[in-house]
C-alpha positions in Angstrom: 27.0 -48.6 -37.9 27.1 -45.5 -36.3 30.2 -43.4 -36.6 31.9 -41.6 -33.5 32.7 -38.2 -33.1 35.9 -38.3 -31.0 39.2 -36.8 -31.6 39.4 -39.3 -34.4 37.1 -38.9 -37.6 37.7 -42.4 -38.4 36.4 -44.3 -35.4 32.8 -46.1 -35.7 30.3 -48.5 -33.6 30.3 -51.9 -35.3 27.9 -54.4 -33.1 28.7 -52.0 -29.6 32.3 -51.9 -30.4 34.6 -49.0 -31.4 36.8 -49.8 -34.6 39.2 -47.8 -36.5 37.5 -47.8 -39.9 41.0 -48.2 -42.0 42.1 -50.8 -39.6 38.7 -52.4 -40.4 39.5 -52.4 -43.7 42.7 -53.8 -43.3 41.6 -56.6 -41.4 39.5 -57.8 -43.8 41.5 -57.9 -46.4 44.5 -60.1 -44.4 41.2 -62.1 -43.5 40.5 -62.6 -47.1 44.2 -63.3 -48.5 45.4 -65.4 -45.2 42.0 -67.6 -45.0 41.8 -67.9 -49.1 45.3 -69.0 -49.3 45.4 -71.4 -46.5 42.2 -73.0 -48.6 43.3 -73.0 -51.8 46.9 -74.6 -51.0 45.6 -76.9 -49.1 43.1 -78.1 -51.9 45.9 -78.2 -54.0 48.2 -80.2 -51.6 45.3 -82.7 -50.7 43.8 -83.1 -54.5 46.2 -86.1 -55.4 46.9 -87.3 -52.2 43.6 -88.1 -50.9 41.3 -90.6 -52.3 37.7 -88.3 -52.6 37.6 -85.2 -54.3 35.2 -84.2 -51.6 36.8 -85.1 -48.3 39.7 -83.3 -49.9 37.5 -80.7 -50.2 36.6 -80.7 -46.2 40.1 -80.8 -45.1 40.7 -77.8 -47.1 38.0 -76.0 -45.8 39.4 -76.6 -42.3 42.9 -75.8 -43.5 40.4 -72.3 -44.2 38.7 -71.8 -41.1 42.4 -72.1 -39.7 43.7 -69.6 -41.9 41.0 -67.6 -40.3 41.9 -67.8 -36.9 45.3 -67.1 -38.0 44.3 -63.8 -39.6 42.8 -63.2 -36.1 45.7 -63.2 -34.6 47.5 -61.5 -37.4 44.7 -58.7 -37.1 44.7 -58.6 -33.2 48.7 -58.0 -33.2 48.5 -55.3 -35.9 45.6 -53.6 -34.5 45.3 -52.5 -30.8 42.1 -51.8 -29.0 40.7 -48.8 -29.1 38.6 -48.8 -25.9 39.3 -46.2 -23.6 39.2 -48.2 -20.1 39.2 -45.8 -16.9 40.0 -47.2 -13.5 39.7 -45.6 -10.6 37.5 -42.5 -11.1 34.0 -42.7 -9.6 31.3 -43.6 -12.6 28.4 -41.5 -13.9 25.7 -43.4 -11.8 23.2 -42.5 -14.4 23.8 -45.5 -16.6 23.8 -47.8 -13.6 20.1 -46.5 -12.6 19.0 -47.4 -16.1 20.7 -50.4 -15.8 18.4 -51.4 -12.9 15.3 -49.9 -14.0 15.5 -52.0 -17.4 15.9 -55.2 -15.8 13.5 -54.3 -12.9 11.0 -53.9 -15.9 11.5 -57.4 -17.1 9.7 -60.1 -16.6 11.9 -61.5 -13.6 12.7 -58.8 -11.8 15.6 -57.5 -10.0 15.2 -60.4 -7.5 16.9 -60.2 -3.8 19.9 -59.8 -2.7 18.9 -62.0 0.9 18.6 -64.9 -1.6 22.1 -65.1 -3.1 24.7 -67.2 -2.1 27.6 -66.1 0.1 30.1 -66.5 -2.5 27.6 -64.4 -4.9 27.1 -61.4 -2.2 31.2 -61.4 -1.4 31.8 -61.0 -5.0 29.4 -58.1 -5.4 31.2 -56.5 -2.3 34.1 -56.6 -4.2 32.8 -55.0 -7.4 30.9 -52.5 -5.0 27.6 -53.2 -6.5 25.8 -55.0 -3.7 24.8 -51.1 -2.3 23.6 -50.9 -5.4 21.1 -53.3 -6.3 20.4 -53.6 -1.9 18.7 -50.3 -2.4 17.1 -51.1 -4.8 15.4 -54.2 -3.7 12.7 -55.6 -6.3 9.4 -53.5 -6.5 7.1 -56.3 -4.6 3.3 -56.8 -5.8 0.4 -57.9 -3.3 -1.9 -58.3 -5.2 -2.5 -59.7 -8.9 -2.2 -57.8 -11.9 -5.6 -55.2 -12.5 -7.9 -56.7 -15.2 -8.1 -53.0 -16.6 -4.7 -52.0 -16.0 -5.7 -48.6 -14.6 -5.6 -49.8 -10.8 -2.0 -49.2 -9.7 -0.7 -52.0 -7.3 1.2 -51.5 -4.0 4.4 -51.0 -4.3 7.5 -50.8 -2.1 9.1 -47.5 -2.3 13.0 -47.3 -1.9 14.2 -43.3 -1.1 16.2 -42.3 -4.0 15.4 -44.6 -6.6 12.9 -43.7 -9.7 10.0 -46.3 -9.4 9.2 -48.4 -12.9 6.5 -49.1 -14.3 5.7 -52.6 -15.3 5.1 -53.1 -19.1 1.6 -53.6 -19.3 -0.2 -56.7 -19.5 -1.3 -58.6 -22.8 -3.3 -60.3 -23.7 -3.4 -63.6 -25.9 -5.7 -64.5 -28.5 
């Protein structure tokens, strides 16, 4: 968890998310009481009117993971979002470079935009990403992978993009 400097002390990063820490709290707690009690009325309802103590005990546990989903949506109408989404203003293309240079770097590539679909390409129009990832068509090898890993292979250079380096080879054993 790493906590956020912003205008508000009491904002962190839970799993890539921002959260209010007291509305954190607070959610978990109505998780707690709304789940709990939705399980322990329903095992009380459906301990004399169902034949086996432990199918009662299953339909209970539903009757819990509903009172969870309930507290969800308890939580969610409380507790707005705190993302800050921005529309309109032209993005820092520094995070889109990495973007591209980590998954150039991966096994698969960055691939080609002349083999997607038309639907795929329109779609990318609309986002105005297919400049993006056309100028930066995937870094094409001739020739196999050096034994020693000191031979650099021929590579296609695009103007304006940093070149990546493949991680380097390992070996089995």
């Amino acid at each position: 968890m790493k906590k956020h400097n912003l205008r508000h002390g009491h904002l962190a990063e839970v799993w890539g998310d921002t959260v209010d820490l007291r509305h954190l709290a607070w959610s978990i707690g109505i998780g707690l009481v709304v789940s709990l009690s939705c399980f322990l009325l329903a095992s009380h309802l459906l301990a004399d009117r169902v034949g086996s103590a432990a199918l009662a005990r299953a339909y209970a546990m539903l009757a819990g993971l509903a009172g969870c989903v309930l507290s969800g949506v308890i939580c969610g109408a409380l507790f707005p979002p705190k993302r800050e989404v921005v529309e309109g203003g032209e993005a820092d293309p520094s995070w889109r470079q990495e973007v591209l240079n980590e998954l150039a770097a991966q096994s698969g590539g960055l691939g080609s935009v002349a083999e997607l679909p038309p639907a795929v390409v329109d779609e990318m129009k609309a986002l105005h990403l297919y400049e993006l990832f056309a100028n930066a068509q995937p870094v094409v090898s001739d020739a196999a992978p050096a034994s020693s890993g000191t031979e650099p292979s021929a590579r296609a250079e695009v103007p304006g993009m940093p070149q990546v380096e493949p991680p380097p080879a390992t070996e089995e054993r």
